[in-house]
N, C-alpha and C positions, 0 to 999 in steps of 0.2 A: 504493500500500500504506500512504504514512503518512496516510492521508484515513481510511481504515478503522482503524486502529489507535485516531485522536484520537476517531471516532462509537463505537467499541467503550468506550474509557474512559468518556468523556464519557456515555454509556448506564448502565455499571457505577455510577458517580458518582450519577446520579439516580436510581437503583435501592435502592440502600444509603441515600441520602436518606430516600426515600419509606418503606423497612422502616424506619429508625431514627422517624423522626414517627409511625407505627403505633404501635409499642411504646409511644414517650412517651404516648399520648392511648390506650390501653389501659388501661397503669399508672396513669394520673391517671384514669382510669374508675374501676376498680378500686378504689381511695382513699377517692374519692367514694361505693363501692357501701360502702364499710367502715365508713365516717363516718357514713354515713343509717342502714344497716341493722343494723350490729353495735355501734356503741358507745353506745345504749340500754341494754341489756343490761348493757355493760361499766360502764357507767356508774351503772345500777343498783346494780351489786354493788360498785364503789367505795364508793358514798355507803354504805351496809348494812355494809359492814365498817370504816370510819371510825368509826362511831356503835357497831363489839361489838356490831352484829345479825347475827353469823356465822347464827344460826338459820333467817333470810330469806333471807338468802344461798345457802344451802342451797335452800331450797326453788324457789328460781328457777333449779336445776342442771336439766338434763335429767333424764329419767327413765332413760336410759342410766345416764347417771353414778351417780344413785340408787342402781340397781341394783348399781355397783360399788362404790363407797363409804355406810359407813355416816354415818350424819349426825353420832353422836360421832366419831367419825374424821376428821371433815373438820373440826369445830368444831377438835380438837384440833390439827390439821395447822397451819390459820390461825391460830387464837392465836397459836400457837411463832414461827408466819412472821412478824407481827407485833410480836411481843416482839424479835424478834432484829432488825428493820429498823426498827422506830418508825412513826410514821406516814405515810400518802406525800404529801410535799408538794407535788409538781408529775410531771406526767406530758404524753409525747407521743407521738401513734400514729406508728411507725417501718416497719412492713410491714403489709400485708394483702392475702390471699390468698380466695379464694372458687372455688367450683363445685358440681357436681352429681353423685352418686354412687347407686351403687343404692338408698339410702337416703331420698335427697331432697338440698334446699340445705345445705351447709356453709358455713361458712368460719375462717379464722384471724387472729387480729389480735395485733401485737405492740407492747406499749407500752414504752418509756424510762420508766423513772423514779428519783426521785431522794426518800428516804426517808430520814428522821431521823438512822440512821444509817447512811447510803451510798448507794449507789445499783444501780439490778438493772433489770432487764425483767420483766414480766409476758404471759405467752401466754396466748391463750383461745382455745381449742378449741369453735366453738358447732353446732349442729344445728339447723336449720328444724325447729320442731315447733307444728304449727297457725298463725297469723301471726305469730308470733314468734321470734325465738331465744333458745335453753336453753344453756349453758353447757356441754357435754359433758367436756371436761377445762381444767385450772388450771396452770400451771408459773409458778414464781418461779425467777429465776434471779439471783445475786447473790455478790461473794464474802464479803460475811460470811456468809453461808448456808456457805459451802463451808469456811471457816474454822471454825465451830459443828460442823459433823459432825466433820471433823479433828479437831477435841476431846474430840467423844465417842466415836472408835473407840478401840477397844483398841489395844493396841501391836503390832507387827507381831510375829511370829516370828521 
């Protein structure tokens, strides 16, 4: 009985092995598919809102997006985003995500960065549309963003 118990472990052991090196050489797949295929795009729209071409910026959003946001509205969104964080002066991809939905190719990438004043993530939301990706949604996330509405909400009740 303890012959079977050590091939039953010893089995377990290399099984859990084998799923855990799956995962790893997925994930570092995945990375790779994020790096090649999505940060074009993201990189685009870095360098365009570095230089106050929110306008270009704009126009390389999906047509989704488009259709939810108007183009003053998004100029306006960025500006503020901007103003309240400074420029970004270093950034690194921290996740990304990818797949296929009734839609077509997705995927999401999520950057670190560290801005003039402080530091936040940026998400990108993108959509396969003809051989490229469009930007379908934007999230900054940061606490002096979170500090700035604090300021400007009214006072509670």
């Amino acid at each position: 009985m303890p012959n079977w118990l050590a091939w039953g472990c010893g089995g377990l052991l290399v099984f859990m092995a084998l799923i855990g090196l799956s995962c790893f050489f997925m994930a570092r797949k995945t990375m790779e598919v994020g790096e090649k295929d999505f940060a074009p795009t993201c990189e685009r729209y870095f360098t365009q809102v570095a230089t106050g071409n929110y306008r270009s910026a704009y126009a390389d959003f999906s047509d989704e997006m488009h259709t939810a946001t108007k183009e003053e509205d998004y100029v306006a969104f960025d500006q503020g985003i901007h103003e309240l964080l400074g420029n970004l002066r270093e950034k690194s991809i921290v996740h990304v995500m990818t797949g296929i939905d009734q839609k077509g190719r997705w995927g999401r990438i999520i950057y670190q960065g560290k801005f003039e004043k402080g530091e936040g993530t940026i998400r990108f939301e993108l959509r396969k549309e003809g051989t490229t990706f469009k930007i379908l949604g934007l999230n900054y996330e940061s606490p002096r963003l979170v500090e700035a509405i604090k300021a400007q909400a009214p006072p509670a009740p």
